[in-house]
VEXZA-723617 format. One line per field, with one value per residue (C-alpha): residue number from 0; residue in one letter; x, y, z. Coordinates in Angstrom, 2 decimals. Example, Ala and Ser with C-alpha at 12.3 -4.5 7.8 and 13.67 -1.06 7.14 Angstrom:
2
num: c(0/1)
residu: c(A/S)
px: c(12.30/13.67)
py: c(-4.50/-1.06)
pz: c(7.80/7.14)
***
This chain:
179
num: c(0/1/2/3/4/5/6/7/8/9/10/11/12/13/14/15/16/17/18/19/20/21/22/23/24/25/26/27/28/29/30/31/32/33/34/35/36/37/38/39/40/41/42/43/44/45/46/47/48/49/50/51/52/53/54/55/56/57/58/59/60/61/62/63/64/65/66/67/68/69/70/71/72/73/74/75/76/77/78/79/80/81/82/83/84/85/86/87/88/89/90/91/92/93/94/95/96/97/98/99/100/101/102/103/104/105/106/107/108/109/110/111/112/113/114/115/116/117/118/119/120/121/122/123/124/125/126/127/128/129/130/131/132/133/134/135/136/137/138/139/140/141/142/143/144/145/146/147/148/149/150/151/152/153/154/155/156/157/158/159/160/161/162/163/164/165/166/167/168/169/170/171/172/173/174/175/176/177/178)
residu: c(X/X/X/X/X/X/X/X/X/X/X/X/X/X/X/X/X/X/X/X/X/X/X/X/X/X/X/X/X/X/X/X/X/X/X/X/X/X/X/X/X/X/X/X/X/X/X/X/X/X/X/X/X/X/X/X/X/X/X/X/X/X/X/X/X/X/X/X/X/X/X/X/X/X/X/X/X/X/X/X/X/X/X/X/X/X/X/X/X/X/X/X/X/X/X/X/X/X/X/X/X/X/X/X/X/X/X/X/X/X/X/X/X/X/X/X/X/X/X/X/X/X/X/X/X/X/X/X/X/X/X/X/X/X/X/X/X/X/X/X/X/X/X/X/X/X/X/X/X/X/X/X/X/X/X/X/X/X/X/X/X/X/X/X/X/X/X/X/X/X/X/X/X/X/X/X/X/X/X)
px: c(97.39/95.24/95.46/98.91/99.31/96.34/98.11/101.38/102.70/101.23/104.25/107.45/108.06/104.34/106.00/106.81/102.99/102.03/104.57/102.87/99.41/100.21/102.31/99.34/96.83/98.95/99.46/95.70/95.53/98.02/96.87/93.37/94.59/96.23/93.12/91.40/93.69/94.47/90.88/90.21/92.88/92.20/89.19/88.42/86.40/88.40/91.57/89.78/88.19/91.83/93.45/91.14/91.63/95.28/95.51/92.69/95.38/98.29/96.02/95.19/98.87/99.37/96.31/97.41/100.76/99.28/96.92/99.93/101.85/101.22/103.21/104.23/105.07/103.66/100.61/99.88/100.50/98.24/95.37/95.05/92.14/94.35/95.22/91.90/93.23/95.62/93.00/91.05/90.97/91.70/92.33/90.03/90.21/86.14/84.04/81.83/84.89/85.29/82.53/83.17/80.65/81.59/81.60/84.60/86.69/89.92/90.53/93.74/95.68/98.56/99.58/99.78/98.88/95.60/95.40/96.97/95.11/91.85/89.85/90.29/93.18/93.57/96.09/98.38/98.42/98.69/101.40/104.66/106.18/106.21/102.99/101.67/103.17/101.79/98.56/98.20/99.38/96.52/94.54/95.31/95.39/91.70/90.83/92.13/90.32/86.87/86.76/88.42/88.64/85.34/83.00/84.76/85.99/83.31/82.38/85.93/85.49/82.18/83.70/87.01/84.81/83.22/86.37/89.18/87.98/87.20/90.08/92.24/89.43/88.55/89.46/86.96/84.05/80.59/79.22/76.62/75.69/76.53/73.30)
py: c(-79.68/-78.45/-81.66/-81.24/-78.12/-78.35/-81.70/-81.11/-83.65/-86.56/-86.50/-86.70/-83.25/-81.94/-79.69/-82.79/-83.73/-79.97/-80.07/-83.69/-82.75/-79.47/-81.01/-83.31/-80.22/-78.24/-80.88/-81.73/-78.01/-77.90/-81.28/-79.20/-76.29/-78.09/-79.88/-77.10/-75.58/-78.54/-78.96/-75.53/-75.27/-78.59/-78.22/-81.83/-84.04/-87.35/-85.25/-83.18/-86.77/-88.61/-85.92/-86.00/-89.55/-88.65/-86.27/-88.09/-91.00/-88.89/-87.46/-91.00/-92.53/-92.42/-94.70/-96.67/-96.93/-97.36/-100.20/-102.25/-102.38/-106.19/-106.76/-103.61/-102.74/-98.60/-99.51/-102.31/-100.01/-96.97/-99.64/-101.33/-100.39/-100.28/-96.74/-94.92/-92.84/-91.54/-89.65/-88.53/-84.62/-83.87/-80.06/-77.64/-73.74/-73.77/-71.23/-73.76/-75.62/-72.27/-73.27/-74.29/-77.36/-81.17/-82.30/-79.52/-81.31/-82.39/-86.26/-87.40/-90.77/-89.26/-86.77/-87.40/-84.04/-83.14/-80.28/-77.30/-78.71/-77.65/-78.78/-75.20/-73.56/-70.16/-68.66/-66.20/-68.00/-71.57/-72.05/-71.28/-68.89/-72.00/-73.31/-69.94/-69.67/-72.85/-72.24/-68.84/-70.76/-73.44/-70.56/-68.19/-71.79/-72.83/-69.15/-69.82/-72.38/-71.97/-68.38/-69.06/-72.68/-73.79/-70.85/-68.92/-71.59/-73.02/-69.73/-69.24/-72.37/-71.77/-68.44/-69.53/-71.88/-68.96/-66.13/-68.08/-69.45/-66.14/-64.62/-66.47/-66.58/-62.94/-62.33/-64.41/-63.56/-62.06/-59.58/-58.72/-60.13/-58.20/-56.70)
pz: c(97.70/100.34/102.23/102.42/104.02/106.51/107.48/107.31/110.41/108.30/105.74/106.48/103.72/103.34/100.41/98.52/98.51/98.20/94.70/93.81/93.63/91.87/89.14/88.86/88.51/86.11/83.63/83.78/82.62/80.28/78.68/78.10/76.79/74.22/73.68/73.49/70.63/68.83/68.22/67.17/64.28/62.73/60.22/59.31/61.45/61.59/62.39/64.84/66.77/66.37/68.00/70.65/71.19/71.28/74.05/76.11/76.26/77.19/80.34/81.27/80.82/84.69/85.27/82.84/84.31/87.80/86.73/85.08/88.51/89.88/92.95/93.89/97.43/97.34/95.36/98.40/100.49/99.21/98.82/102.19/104.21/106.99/105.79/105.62/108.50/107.10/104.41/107.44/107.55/110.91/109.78/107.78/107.37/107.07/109.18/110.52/112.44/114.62/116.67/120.05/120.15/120.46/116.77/116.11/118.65/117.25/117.57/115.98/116.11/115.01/117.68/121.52/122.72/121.54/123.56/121.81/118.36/116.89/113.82/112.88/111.07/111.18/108.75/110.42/113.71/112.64/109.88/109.43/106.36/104.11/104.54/104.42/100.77/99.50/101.07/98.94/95.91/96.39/96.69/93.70/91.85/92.90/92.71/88.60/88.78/89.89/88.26/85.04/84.23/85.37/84.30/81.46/79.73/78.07/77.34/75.67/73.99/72.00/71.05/70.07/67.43/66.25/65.90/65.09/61.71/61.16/61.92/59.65/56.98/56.97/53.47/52.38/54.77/53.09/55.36/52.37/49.45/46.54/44.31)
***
């Protein structure tokens, strides 16, 4: 997603790429989170690993998919070597690249006047209204991300073991024995 917008003259619709690699993201989520539940309301061990299994193949279906193409003419195309360029970042929106020094030069194949580029983006100055959009919704969604997905989460998920069995089982919790 971020690719797409910081590179936007290497696709002929950047949004299309931008909408790619966020359906790609989102279902990765959703595919977890209903891993994530499925797990926690089964109660039986062989149901709990087979649905597992389950989900783990829907989430890899694409590679699957991708791996049974033989002769096809876009997965040639996507593995030539020829290409690597084309995955170059040219673009980034890091701090460092402000720097006026020789390694934050911008050096592109793709565009004859190299001039009015930089290696740096800014935001306000550098995108259009579109771009801008996207860019905030990359952000907000690695901001999700980072804060929620990758740090809370397993948090969530060892308590969710705990309070959900006991949620639906509180009738028959102990708290003390009786004397």
């Amino acid at each position: 997603m971020k690719y797409s917008v910081n590179h936007p003259y290497k696709f002929s619709n950047y949004k299309y790429a931008f909408l790619a690699g966020f359906l790609q993201a989102s279902m990765i989520l959703i595919v977890e989170v209903s891993n994530f539940l499925v797990i926690l309301c089964n109660t039986q061990i062989m149901q709990i690993v087979m649905d597992f299994i389950a989900l783990a193949i829907i989430a890899e279906f694409d590679n699957f998919y991708y791996d049974s193409l033989q002769q096809d003419e876009l997965k040639n195309l996507i593995e030539e070597d020829d290409l690597l360029a084309l995955f170059l970042i040219e673009h980034t929106t890091s701090r460092e690249a402000k720097a006026d020094v020789d390694s934050n030069k911008f050096v592109s194949t793709w565009i004859e006047d190299e001039s009015k580029m930089k290696l740096h983006i800014g935001f306000w100055n550098d995108r259009n209204f579109v771009n801008k959009v996207l860019y905030l919704l990359y952000k907000l969604f690695r901001f999700m991300y980072v804060s929620f997905w990758f740090y809370f989460m397993p948090f969530a998920a060892l308590l969710g073991t705990y309070l959900i069995p006991a949620f639906y089982k509180s009738d028959n919790i102990i708290i003390a024995p009786e004397a």
